[in-house]
MARKEMAR-857079 format. One record per atom (N, C-alpha, C): residue in one letter; x, y, z. Coordinates in steps of 0.1 Angstrom, whole numbers, plus 2048, in hexadecimal, padded with zeros to 3 digits. Atoms other than C-alpha are relative to their C-alpha. Layout:
<atoms>
AXYZ ...
</atoms>
This chain:
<atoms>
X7F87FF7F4 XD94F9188C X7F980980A X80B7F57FA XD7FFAF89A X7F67FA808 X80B8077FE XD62F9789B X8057FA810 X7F88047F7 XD79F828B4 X80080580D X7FE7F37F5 XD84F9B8C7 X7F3806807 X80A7FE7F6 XD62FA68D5 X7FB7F5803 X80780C7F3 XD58F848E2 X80A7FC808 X7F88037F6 XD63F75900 X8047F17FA X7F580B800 XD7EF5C903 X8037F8808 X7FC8097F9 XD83F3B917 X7F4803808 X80A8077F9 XD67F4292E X8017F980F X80080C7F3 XD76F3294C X7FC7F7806 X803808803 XD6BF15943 X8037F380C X7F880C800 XD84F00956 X7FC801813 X8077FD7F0 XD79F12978 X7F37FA801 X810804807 XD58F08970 X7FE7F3808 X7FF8157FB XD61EDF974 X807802808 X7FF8037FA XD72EE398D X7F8805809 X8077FB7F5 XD58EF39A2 X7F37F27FF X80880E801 XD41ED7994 X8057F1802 X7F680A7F9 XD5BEB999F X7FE80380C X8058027F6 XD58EC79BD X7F77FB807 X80B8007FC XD36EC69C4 X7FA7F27FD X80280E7FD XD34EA49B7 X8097F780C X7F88047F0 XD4FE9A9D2 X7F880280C X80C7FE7F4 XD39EAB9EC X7F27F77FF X80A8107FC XD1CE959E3 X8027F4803 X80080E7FC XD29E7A9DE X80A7FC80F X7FF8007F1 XD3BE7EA03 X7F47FE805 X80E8017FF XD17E85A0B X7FA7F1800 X805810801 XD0CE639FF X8097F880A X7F88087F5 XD25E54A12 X80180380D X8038007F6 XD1EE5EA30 X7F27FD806 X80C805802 XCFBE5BA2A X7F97F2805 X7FA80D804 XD02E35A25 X8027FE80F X7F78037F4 XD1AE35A45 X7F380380A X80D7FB7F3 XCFAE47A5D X7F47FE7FB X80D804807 XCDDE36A4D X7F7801808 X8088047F3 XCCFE2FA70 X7FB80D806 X8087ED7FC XCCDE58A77 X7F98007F9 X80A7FE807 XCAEE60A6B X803812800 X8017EF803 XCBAE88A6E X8108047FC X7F67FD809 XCDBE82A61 X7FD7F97F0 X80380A809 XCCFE6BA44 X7F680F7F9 X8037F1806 XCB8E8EA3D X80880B7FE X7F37F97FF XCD5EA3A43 X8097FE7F0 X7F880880B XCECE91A2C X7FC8027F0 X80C80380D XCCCE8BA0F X80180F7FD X8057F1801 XCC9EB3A15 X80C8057F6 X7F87FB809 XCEEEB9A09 X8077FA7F7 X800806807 XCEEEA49F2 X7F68077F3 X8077F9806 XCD3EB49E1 X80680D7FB X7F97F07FE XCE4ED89E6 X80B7FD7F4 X7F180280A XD04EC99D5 X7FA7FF7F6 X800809810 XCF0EB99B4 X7F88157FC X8037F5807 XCDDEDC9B3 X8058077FC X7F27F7805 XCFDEF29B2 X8067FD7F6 X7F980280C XD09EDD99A X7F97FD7F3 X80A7F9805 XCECEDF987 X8038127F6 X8057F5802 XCEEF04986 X8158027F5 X7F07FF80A XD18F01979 X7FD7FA7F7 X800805812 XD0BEE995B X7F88087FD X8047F480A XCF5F05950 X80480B7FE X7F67F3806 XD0BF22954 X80E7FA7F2 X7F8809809 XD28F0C941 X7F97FD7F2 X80680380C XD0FF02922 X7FD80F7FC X7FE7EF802 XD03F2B927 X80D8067F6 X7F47F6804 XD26F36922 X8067FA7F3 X7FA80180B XD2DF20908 X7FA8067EF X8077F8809 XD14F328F2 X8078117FC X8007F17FE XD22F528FA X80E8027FB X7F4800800 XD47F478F8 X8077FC7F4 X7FA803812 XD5BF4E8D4 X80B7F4801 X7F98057FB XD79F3E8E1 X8007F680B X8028087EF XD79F1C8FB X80F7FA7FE X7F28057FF XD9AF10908 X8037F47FA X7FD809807 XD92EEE8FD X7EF7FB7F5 X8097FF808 XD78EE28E4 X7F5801803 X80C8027F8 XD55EE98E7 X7FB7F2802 X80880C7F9 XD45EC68E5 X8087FC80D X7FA8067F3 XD5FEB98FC X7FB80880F X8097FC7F4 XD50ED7917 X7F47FA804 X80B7FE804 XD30ED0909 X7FF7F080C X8018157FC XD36EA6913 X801800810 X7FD8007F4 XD48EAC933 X7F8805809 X80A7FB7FA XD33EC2946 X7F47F8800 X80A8097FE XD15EB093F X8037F3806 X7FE8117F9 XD21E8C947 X8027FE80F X8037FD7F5 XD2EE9C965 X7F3803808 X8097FC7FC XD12EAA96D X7F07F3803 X80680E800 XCFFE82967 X8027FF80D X7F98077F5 XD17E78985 X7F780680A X8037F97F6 XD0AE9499A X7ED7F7803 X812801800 XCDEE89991 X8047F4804 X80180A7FD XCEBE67996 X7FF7FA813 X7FD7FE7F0 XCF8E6B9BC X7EE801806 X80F7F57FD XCD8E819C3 X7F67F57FF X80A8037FE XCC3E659B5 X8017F1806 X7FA80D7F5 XCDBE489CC X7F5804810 X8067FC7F1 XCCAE5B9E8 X7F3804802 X80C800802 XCA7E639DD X7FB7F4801 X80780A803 XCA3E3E9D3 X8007F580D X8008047F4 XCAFE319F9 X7F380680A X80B7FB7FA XC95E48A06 X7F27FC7F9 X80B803807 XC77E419EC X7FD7F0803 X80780F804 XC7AE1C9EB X7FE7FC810 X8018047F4 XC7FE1AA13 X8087F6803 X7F58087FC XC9DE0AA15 X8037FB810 X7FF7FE7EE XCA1DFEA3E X8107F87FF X7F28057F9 XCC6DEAA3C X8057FF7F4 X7F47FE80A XCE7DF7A2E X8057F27FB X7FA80B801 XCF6DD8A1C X812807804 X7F1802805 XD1BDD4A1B X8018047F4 X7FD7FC809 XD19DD79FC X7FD8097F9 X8027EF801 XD09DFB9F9 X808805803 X7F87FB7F8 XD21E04A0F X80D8037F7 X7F3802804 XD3CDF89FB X80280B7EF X7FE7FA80D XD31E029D7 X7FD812807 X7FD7F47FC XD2BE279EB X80E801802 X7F37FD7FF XD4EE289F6 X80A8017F0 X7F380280D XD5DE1B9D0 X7F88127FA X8097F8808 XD3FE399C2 X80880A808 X7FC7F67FB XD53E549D9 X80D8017FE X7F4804807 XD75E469D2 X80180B7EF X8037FE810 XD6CE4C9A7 X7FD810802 X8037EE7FB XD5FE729B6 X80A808802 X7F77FA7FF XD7DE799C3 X80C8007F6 X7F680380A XD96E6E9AB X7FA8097F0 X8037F980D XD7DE8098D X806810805 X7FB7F47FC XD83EA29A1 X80D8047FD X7F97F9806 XDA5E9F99D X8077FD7F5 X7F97F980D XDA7E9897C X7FC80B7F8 X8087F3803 XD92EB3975 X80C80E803 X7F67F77F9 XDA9EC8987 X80C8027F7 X7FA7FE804 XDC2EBE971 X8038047EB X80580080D XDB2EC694D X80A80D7FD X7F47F5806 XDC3EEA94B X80A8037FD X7F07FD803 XDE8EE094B X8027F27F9 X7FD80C80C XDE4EC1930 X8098027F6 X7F67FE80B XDFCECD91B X80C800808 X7F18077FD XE18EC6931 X8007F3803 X80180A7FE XE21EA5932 X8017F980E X8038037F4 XE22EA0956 X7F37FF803 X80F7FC7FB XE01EAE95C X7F77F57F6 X806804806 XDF2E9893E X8027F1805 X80180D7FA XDFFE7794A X7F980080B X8098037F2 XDF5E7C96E X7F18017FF X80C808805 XDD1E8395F X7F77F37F7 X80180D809 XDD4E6194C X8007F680B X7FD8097F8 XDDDE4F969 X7F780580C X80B8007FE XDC2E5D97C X7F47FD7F9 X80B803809 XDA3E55961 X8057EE802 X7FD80D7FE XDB7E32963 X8027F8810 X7FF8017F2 XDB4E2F989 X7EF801802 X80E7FC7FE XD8CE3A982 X7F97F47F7 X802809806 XD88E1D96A X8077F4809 X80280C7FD XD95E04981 X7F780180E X8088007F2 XD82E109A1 X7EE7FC7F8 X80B802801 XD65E0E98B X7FE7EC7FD X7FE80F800 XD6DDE7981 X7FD7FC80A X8058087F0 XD6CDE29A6 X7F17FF801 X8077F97FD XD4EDF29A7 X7F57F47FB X805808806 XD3FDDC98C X8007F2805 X80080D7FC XD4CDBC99F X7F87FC809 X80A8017F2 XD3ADC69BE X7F27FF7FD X80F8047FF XD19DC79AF X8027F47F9 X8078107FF XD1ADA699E X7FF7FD80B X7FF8087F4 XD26D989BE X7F1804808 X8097FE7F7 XD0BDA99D0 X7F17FA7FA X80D802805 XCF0DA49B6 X7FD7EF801 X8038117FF XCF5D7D9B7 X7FD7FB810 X8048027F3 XCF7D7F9DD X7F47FF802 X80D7F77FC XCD7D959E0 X7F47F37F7 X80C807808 XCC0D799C7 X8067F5808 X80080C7FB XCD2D5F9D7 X7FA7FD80D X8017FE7ED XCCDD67A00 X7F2809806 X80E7FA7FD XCACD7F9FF X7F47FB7FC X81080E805 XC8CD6CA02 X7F980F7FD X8107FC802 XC78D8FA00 X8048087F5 X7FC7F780D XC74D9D9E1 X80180B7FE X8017ED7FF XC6CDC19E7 X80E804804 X7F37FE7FA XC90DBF9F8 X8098047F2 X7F780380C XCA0DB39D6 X7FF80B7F6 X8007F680C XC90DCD9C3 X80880F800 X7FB7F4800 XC98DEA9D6 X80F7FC801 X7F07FF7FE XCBEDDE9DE X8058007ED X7FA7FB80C XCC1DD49BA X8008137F9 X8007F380A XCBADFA9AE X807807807 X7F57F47FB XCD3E099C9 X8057F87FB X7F1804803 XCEEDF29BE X8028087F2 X8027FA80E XCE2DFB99B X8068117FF X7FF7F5803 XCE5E1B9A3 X80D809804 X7F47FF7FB XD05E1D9B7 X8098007F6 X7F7802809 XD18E0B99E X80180B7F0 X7FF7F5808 XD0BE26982 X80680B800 X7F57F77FA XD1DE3B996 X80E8027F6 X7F5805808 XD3AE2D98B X8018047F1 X80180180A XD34E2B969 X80180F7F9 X8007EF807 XD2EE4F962 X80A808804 X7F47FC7FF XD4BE55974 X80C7FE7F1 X7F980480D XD5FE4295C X7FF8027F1 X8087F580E XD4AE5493E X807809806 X7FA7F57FE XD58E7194F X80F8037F8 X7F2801809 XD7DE64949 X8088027FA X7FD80180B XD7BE5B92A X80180D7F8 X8007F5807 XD71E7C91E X80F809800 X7F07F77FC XD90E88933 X80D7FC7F7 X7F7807804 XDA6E72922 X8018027F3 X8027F5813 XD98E818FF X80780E7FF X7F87F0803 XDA5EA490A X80C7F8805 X7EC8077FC XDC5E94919 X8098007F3 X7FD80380B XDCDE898FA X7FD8087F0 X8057F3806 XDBEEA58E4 X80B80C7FE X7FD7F27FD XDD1EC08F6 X80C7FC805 X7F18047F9 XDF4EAF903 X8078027F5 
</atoms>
């Protein structure tokens, strides 16, 4: 008990993700305007710039959070589950970051519709993770636990969208683009958009493991 007693406890853990939710919301805003001002060549750097800023900061919260959990005797909820969440989060964040590196590298010159679109569902899935994030600390009442469930179930159907829009687009884009250099680079933003999604919905799930853990 002694032993106990001189280590730290909880960690503020829960402050943590939500400062990292944030910063994924700010990118992926970011991306989405990005997207919307493709044609500014000094908002399109602008944009790329805080976008970067956001994945670094959140960056530097998944290593204090893994830090602390070395340090911390007591965590409010289990360690792997920190362990999972933070990092996966933290996927979402390199994935955004590398939505907007790979529009600038490959030389992308015209937004589709359907960038546009899977960006909007990819900001959507951003906002909706924030606040279930938000609501991880008061899972033990049942109010608070359903409305986290019914958000993670709101993030799994935005990502379905998500998934419908790149077939659609990917059958478009081989059907309608005679040049191939086009196809390759659009295939790897859709690719990369829609992964968005996906990691979102990895996000979720994990949420849905403490929901149900801790309710």
């Amino acid at each position: 008990m002694l032993f106990a007693k001189l280590l730290p406890v909880d960690g503020n853990f829960f402050k943590l993700f939500n400062q990292h939710a944030a910063y994924i919301e700010e990118s992926a805003k970011a991306l989405s305007l990005l997207v919307a001002n493709y044609d500014d060549l000094n908002l399109r750097e602008q944009y790329t710039k805080a976008i970067d800023d956001a994945e670094h900061a959140a960056d530097r919260l998944t290593q204090e959070v893994n830090r602390l959990l070395h340090k911390t005797f007591i965590t409010p909820i289990d360690r792997d589950q920190i362990h999972s969440l933070i990092n996966t989060m933290d996927d979402v964040a390199d994935l955004i970051q590398d939505c907007a590196e790979a529009m600038s590298l490959y030389g992308v010159h015209e937004i589709t519709v359907e960038v546009s679109r899977l960006t909007e569902l990819s900001l959507k899935c951003c906002q909706r993770l924030r606040h279930a994030v938000s609501l991880i600390p008061d899972v033990a009442k049942p109010a608070t636990a359903e409305a986290a469930l019914k958000t993670c179930e709101e993030i799994d159907q935005l990502e379905s969208d998500a998934d419908r829009v790149m077939r659609a687009a990917m059958s478009k884009l081989f059907r309608d683009e005679p040049d191939v250099r086009e196809v390759i680079k659009l295939k790897a933003i859709y690719e990369l958009l829609e992964t968005i999604t996906d990691k979102v919905e990895d996000v979720a799930n994990l949420i849905e493991g403490i929901v149900l853990e801790n309710s």
